[in-house]
TORKOLGU-763198 format. One record per atom (N, C-alpha, C): residue number from 1; residue in three letters; atom name; x, y, z. Coordinates in pm, 1 decimal. Layout:
(node NUM; ala; CA; (X; Y; Z))
...
***
This chain:
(node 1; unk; N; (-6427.6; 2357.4; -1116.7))
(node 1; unk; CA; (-6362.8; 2455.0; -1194.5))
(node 1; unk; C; (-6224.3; 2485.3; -1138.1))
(node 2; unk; N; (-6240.1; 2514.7; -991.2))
(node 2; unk; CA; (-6086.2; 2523.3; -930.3))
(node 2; unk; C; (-6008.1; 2379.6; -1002.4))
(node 3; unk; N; (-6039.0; 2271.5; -988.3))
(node 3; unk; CA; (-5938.5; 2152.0; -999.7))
(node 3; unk; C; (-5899.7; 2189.9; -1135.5))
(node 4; unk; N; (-5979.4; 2274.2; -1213.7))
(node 4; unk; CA; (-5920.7; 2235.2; -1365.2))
(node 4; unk; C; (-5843.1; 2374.1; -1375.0))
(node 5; unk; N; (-5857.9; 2464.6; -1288.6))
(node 5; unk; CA; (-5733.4; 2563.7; -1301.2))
(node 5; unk; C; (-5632.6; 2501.8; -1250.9))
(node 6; unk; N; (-5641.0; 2421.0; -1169.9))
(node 6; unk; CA; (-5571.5; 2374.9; -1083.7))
(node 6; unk; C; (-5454.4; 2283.1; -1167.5))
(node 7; unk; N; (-5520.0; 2185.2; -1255.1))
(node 7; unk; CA; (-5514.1; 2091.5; -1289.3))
(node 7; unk; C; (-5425.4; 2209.5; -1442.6))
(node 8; unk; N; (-5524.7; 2304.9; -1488.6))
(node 8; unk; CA; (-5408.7; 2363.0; -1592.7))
(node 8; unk; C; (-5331.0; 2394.7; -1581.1))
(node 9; unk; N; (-5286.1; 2492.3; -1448.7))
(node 9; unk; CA; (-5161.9; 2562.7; -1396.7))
(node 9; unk; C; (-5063.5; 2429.8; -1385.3))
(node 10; unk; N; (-5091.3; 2322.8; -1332.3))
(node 10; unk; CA; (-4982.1; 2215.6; -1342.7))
(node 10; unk; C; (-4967.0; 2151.9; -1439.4))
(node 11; unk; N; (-5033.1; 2152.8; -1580.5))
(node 11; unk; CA; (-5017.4; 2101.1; -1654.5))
(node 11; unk; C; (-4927.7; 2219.7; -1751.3))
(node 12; unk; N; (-4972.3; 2345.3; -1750.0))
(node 12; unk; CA; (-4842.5; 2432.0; -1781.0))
(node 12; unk; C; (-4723.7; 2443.3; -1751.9))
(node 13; unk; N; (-4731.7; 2398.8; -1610.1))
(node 13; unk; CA; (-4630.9; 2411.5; -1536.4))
(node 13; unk; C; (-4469.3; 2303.9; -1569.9))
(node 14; unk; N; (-4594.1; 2205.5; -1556.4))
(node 14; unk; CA; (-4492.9; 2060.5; -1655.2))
(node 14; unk; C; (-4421.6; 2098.7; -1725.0))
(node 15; unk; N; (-4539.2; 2180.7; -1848.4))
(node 15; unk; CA; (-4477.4; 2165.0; -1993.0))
(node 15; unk; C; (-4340.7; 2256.0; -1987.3))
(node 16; unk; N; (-4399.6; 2382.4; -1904.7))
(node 16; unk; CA; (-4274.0; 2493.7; -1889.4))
(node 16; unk; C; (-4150.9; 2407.3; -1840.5))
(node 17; unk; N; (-4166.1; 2307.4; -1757.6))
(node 17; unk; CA; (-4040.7; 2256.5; -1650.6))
(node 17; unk; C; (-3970.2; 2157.6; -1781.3))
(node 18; unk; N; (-4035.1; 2062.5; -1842.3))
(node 18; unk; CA; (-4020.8; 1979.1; -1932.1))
(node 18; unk; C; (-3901.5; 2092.5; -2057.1))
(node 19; unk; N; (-4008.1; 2201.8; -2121.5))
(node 19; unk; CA; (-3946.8; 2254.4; -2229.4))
(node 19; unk; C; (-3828.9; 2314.8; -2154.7))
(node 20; unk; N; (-3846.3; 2395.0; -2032.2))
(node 20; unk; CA; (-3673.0; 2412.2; -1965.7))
(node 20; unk; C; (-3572.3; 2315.0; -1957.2))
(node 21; unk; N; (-3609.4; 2190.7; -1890.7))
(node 21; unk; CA; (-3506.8; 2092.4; -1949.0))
(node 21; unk; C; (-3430.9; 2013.3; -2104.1))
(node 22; unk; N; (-3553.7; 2045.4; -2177.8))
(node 22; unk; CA; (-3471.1; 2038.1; -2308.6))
(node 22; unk; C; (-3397.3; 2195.9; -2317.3))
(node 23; unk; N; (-3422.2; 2292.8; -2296.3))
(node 23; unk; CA; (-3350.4; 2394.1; -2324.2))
(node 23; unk; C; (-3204.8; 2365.5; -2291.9))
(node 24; unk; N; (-3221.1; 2370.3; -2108.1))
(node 24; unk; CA; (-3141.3; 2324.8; -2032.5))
(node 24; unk; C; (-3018.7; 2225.4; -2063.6))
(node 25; unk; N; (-3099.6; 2077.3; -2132.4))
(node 25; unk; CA; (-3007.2; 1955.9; -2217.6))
(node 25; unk; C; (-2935.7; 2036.7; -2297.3))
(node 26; unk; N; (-2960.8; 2120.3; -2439.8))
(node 26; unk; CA; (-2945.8; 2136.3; -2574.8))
(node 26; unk; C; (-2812.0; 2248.9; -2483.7))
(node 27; unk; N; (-2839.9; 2329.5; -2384.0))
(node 27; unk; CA; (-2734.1; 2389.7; -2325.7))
(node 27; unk; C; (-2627.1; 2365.9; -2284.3))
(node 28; unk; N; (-2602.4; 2250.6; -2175.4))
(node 28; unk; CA; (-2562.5; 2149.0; -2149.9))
(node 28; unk; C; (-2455.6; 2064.1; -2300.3))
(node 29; unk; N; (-2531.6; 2045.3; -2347.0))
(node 29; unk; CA; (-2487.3; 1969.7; -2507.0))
(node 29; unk; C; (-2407.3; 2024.4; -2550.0))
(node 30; unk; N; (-2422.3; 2206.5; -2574.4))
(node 30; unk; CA; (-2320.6; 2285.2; -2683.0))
(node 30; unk; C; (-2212.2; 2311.2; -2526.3))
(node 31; unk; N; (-2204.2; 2342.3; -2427.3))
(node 31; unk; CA; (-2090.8; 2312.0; -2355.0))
(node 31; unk; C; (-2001.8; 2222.3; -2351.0))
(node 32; unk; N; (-2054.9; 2085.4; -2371.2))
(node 32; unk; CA; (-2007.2; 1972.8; -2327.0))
(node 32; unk; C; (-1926.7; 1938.4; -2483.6))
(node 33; unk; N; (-1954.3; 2031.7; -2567.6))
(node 33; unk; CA; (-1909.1; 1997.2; -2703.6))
(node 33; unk; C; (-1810.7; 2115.6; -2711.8))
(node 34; unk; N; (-1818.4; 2256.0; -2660.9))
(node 34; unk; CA; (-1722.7; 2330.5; -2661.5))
(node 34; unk; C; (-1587.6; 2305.2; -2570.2))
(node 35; unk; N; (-1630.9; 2236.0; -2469.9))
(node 35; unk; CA; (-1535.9; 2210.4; -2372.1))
(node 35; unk; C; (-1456.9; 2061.8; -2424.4))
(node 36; unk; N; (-1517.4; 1959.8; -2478.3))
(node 36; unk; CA; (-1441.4; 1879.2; -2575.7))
(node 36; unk; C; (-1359.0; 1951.5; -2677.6))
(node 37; unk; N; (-1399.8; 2015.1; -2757.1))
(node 37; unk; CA; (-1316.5; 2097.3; -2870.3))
(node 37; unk; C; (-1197.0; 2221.0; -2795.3))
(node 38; unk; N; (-1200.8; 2263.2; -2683.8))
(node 38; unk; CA; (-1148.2; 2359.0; -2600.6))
(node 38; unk; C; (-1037.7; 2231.6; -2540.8))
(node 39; unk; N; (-1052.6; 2159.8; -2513.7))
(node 39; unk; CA; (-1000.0; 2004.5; -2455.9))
(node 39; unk; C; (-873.3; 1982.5; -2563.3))
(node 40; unk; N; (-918.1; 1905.8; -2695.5))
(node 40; unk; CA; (-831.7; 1907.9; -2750.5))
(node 40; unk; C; (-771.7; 1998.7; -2861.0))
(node 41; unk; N; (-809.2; 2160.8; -2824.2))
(node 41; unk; CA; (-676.6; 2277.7; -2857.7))
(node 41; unk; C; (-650.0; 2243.3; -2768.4))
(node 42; unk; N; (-624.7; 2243.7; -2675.2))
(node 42; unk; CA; (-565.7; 2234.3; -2549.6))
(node 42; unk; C; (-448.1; 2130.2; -2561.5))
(node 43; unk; N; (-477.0; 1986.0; -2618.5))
(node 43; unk; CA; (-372.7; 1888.3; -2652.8))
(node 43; unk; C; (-273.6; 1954.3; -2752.6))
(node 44; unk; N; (-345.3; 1977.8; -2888.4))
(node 44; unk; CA; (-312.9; 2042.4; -2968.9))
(node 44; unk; C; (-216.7; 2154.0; -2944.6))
(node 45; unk; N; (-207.8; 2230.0; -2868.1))
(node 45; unk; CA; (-121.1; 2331.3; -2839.2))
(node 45; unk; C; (-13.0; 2277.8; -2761.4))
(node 46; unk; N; (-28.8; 2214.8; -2653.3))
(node 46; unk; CA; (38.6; 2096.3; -2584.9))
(node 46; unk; C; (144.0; 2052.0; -2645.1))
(node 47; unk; N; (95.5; 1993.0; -2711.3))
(node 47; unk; CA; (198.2; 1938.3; -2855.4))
(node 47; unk; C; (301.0; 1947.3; -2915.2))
(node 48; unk; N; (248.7; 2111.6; -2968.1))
(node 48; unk; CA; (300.0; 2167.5; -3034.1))
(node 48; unk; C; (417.4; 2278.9; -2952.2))
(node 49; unk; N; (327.3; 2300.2; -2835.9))
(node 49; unk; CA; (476.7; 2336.4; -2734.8))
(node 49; unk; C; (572.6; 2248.0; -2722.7))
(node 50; unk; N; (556.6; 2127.2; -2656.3))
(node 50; unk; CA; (645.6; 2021.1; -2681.2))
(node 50; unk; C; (741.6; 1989.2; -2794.7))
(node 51; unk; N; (688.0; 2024.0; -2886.4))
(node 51; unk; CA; (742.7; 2046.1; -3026.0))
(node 51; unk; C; (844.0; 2125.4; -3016.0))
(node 52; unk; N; (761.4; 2267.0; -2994.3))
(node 52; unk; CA; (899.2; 2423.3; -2992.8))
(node 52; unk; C; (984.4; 2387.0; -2924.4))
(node 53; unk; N; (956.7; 2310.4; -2797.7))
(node 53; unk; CA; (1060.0; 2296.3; -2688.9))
(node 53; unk; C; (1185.6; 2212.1; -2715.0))
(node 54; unk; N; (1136.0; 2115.3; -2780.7))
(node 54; unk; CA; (1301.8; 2043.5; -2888.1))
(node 54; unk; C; (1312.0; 2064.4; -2977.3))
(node 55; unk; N; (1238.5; 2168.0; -3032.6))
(node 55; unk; CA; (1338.6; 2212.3; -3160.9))
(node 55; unk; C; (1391.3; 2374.3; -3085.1))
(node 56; unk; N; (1366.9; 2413.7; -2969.7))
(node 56; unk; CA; (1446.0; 2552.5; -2944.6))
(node 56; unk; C; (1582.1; 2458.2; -2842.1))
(node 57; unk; N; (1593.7; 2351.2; -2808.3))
(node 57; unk; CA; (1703.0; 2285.2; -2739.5))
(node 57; unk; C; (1778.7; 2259.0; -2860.2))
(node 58; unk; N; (1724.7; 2194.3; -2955.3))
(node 58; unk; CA; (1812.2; 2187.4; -3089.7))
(node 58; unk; C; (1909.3; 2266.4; -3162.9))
(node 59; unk; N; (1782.9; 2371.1; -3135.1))
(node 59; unk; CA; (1846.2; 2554.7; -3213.4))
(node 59; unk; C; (1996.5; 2586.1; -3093.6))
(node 60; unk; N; (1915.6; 2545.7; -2986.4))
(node 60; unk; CA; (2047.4; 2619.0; -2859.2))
(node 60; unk; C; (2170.5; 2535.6; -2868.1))
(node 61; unk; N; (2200.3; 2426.9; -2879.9))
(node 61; unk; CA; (2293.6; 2316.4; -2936.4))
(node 61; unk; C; (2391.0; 2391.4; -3037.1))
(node 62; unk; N; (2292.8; 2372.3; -3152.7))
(node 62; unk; CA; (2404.7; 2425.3; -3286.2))
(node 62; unk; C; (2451.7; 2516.1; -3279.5))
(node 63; unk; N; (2337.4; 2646.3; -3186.0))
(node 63; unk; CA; (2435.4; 2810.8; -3181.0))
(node 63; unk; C; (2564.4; 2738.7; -3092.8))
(node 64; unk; N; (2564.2; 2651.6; -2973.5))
(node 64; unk; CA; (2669.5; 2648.6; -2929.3))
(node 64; unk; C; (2811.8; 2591.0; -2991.0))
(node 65; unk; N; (2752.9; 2508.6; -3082.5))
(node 65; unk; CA; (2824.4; 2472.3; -3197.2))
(node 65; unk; C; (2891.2; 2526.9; -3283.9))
(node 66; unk; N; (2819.3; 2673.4; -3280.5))
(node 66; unk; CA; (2825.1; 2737.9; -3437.0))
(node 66; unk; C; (2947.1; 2855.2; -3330.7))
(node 67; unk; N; (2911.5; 2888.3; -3205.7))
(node 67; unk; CA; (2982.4; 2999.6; -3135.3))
(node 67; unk; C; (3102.9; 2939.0; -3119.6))
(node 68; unk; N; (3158.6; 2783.3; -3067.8))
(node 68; unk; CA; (3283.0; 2719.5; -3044.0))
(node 68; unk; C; (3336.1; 2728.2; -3187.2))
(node 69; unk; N; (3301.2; 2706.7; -3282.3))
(node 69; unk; CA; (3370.8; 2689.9; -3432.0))
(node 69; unk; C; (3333.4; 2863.6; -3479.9))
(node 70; unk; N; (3289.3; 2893.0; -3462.1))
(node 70; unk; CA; (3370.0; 3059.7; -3441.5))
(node 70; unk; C; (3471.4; 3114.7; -3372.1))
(node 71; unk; N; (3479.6; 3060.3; -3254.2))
(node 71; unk; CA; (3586.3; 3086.7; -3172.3))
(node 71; unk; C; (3717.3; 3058.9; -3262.3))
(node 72; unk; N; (3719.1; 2926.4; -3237.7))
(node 72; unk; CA; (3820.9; 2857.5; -3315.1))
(node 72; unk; C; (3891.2; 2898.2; -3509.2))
(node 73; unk; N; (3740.8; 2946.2; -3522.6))
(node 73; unk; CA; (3815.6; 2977.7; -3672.9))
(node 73; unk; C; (3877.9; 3149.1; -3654.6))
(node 74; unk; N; (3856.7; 3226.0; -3540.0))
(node 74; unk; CA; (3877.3; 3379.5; -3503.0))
(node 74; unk; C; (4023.3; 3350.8; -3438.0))
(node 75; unk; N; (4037.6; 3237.7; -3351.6))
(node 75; unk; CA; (4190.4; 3176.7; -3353.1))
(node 75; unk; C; (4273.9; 3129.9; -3456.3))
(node 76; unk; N; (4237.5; 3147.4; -3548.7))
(node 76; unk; CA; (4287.3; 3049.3; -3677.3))
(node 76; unk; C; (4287.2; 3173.1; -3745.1))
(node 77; unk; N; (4220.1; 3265.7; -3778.7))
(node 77; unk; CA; (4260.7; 3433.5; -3798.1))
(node 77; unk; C; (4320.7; 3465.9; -3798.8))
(node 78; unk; N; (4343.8; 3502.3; -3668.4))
(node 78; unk; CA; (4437.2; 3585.5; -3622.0))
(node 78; unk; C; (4561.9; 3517.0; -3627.4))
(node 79; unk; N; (4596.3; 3336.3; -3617.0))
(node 79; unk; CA; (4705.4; 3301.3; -3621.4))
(node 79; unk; C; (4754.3; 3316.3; -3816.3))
(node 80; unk; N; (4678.1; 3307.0; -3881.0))
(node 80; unk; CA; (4672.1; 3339.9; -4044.8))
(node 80; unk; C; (4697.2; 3486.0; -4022.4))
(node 81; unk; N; (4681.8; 3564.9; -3987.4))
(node 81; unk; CA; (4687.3; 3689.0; -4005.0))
(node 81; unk; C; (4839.3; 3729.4; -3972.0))
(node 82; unk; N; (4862.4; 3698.3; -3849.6))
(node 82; unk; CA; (5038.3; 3679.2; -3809.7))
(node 82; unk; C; (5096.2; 3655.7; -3913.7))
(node 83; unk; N; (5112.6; 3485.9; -3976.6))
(node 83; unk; CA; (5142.8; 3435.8; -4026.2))
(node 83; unk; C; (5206.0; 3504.3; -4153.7))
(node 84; unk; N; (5075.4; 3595.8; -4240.2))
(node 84; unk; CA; (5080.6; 3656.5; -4352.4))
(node 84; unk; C; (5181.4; 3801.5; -4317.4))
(node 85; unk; N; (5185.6; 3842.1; -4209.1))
(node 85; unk; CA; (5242.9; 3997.3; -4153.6))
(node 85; unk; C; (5425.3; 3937.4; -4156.0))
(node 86; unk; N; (5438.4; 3818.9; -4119.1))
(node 86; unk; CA; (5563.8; 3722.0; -4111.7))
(node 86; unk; C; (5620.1; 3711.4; -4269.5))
(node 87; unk; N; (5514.3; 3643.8; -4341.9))
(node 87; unk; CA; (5505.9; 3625.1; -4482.7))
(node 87; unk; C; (5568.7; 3781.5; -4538.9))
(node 88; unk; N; (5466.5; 3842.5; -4539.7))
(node 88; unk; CA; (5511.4; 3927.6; -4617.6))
(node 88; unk; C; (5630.1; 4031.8; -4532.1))
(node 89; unk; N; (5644.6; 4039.1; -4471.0))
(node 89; unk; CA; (5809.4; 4088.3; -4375.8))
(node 89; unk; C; (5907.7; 4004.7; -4427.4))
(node 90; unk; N; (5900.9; 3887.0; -4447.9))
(node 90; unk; CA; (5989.1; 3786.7; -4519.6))
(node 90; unk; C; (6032.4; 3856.8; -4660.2))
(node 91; unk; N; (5889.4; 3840.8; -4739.0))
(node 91; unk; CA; (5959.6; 3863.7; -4904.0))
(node 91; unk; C; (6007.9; 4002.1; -4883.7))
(node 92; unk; N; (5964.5; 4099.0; -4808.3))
(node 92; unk; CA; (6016.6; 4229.4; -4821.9))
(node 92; unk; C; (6158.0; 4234.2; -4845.6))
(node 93; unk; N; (6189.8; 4163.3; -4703.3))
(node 93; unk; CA; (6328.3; 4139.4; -4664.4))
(node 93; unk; C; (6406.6; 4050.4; -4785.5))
(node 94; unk; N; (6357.1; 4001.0; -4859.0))
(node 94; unk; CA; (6406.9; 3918.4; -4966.0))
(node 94; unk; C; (6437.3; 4022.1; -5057.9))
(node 95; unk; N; (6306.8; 4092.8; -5105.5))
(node 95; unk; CA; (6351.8; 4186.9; -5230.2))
(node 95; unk; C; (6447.7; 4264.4; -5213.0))
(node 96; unk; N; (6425.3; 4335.3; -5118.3))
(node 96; unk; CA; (6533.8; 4419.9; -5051.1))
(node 96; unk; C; (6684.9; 4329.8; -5105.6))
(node 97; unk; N; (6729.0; 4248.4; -4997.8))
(node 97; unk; CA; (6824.5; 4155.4; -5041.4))
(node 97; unk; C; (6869.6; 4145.0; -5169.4))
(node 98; unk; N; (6740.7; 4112.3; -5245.8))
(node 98; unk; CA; (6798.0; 4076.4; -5379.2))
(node 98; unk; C; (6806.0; 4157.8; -5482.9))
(node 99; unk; N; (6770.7; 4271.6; -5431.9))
(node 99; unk; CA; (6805.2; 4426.5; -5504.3))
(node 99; unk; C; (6945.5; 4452.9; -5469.9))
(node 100; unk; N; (6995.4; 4488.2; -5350.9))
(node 100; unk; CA; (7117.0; 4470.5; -5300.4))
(node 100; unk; C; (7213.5; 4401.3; -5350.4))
(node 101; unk; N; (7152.4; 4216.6; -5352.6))
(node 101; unk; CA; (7272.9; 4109.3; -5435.4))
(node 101; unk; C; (7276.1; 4176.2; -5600.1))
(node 102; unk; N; (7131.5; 4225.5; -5657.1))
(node 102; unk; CA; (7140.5; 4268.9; -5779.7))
(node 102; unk; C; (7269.7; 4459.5; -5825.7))
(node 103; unk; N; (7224.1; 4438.6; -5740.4))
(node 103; unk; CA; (7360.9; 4618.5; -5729.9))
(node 103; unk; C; (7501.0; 4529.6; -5690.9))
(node 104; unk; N; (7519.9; 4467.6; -5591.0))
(node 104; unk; CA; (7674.4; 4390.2; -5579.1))
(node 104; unk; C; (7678.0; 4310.4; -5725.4))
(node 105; unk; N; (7593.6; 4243.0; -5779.2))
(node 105; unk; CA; (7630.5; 4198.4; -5906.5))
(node 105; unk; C; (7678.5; 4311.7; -6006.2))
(node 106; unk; N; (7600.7; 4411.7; -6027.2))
(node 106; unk; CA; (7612.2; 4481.1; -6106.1))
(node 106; unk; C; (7780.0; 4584.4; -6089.3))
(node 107; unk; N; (7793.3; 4616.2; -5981.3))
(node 107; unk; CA; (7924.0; 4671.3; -5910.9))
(node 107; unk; C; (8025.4; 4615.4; -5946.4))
(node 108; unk; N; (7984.8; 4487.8; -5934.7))
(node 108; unk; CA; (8118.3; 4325.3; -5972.7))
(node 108; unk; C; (8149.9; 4357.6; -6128.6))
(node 109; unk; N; (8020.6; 4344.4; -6182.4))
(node 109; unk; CA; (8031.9; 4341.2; -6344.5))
(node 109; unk; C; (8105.5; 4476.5; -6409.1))
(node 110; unk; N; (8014.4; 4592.3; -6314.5))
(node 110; unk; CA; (8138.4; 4731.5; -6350.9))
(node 110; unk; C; (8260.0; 4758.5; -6316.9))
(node 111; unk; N; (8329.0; 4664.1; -6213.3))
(node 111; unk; CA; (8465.9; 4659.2; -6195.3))
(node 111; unk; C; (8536.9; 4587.8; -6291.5))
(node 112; unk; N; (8482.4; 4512.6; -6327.9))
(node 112; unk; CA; (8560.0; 4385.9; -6448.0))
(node 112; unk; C; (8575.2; 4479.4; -6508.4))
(node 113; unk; N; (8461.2; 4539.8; -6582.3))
(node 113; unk; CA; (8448.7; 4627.1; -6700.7))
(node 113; unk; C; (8538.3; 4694.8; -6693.7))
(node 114; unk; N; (8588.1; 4790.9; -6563.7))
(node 114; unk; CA; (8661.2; 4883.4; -6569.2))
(node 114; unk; C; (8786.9; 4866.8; -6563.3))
(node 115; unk; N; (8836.8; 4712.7; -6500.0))
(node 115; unk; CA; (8947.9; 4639.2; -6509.6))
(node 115; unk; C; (8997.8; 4650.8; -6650.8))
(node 116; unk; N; (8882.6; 4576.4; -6725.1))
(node 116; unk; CA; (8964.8; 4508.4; -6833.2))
(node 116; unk; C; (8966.2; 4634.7; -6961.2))
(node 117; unk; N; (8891.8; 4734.9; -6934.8))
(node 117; unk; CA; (8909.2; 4857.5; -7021.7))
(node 117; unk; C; (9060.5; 4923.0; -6966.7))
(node 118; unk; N; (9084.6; 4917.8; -6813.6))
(node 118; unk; CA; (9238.2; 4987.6; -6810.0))
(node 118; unk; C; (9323.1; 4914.8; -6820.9))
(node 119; unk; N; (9281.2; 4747.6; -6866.2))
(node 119; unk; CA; (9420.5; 4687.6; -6913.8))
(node 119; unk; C; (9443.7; 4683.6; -7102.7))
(node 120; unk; N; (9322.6; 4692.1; -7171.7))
(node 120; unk; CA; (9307.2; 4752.3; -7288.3))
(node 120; unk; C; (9343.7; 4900.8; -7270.3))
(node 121; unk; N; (9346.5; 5017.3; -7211.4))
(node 121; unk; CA; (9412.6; 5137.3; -7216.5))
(node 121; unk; C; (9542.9; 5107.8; -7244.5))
(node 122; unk; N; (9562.5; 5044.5; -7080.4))
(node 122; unk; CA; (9750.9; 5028.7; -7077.1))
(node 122; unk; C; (9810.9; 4941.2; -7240.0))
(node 123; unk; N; (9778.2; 4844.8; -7268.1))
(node 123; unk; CA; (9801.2; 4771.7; -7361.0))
(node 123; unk; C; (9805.4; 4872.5; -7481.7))
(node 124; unk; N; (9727.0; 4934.8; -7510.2))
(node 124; unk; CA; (9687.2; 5078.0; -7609.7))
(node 124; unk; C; (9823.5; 5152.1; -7582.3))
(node 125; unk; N; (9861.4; 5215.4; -7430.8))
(node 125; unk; CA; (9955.8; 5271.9; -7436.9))
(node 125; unk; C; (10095.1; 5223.2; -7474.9))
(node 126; unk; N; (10110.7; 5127.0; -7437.7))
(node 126; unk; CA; (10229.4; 5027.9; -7439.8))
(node 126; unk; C; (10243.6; 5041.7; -7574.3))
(node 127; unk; N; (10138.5; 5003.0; -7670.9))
(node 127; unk; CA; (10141.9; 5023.7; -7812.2))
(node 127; unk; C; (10197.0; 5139.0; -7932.7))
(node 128; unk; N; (10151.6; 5270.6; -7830.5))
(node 128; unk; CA; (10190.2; 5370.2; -7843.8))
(node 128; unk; C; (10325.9; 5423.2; -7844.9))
(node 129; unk; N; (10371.7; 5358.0; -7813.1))
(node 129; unk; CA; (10532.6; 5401.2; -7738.9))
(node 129; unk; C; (10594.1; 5296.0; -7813.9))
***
C-alpha cells in the first residue's frame, strides 16, 4: 500500500512537473514572441529616427539657405530703398526746376508782351500827334 502511495505521489508529481513545463514552454513562447515583436519596433523606430535625422539635416540646410538669401535680399532693400529716397529727391528737384523754368518762361513771355504793347502805345502816340 505504501509503494502505491508512493508510487501515486510520484506519479502526481510527474504530471504536476510535466503540466508546469508546458505552462512554463507556452510562457517562454509568448515572451520569445513579445520580445521578437518588441525587437522589430525597435528596428522600426530605428529607422524611422534615421529617417528624422536626414530629413532634420535637410530642413537645417535650406533654413541656412533661406537665412543667407534673406540676408542678401534685406541688402538689396535697403540698397532699393536708398535708391528710391535718391529717386524721388531727384524728381522733386526736377519739378521744382521746372516750375521755376515754367515762371522764367512765363516772365519772358510777359516781358515781350509788355515790350511790344509799349511799342504799340508809343506808335499810338506818335499817331496822335
Amino acid at each position: 500500500m505504501l509503494k502505491k502511495i508512493v508510487l501515486s505521489v510520484v506519479v502526481f508529481s510527474l504530471a504536476g512537473g510535466l503540466s508546469a513545463c508546458s505552462v512554463m514552454q507556452s510562457t517562454y513562447k509568448k515572451k520569445a514572441d513579445e520580445a521578437d515583436a518588441v525587437t522589430k519596433r525597435l528596428a522600426a523606430l530605428q529607422q524611422k529616427h534615421e529617417d528624422l535625422l536626414a530629413e532634420n539635416d535637410a530642413l537645417k540646410g535650406r533654413n541656412e539657405r533661406l537665412l543667407a538669401e534673406l540676408g542678401e535680399m534685406t541688402l538689396q532693400k535697403e540698397k532699393l530703398t536708398t535708391d528710391l529716397a535718391y529717386v524721388n529727391d531727384q524728381r522733386d528737384k526736377l519739378a521744382s526746376d521746372w516750375e521755376e523754368l515754367d515762371l522764367v518762361r512765363k516772365m519772358a513771355d510777359l516781358a515781350s508782351e509788355n515790350d511790344r504793347l509799349r511799342r504799340e502805345c508809343a506808335a499810338l502816340e506818335k499817331a496822335k500827334e
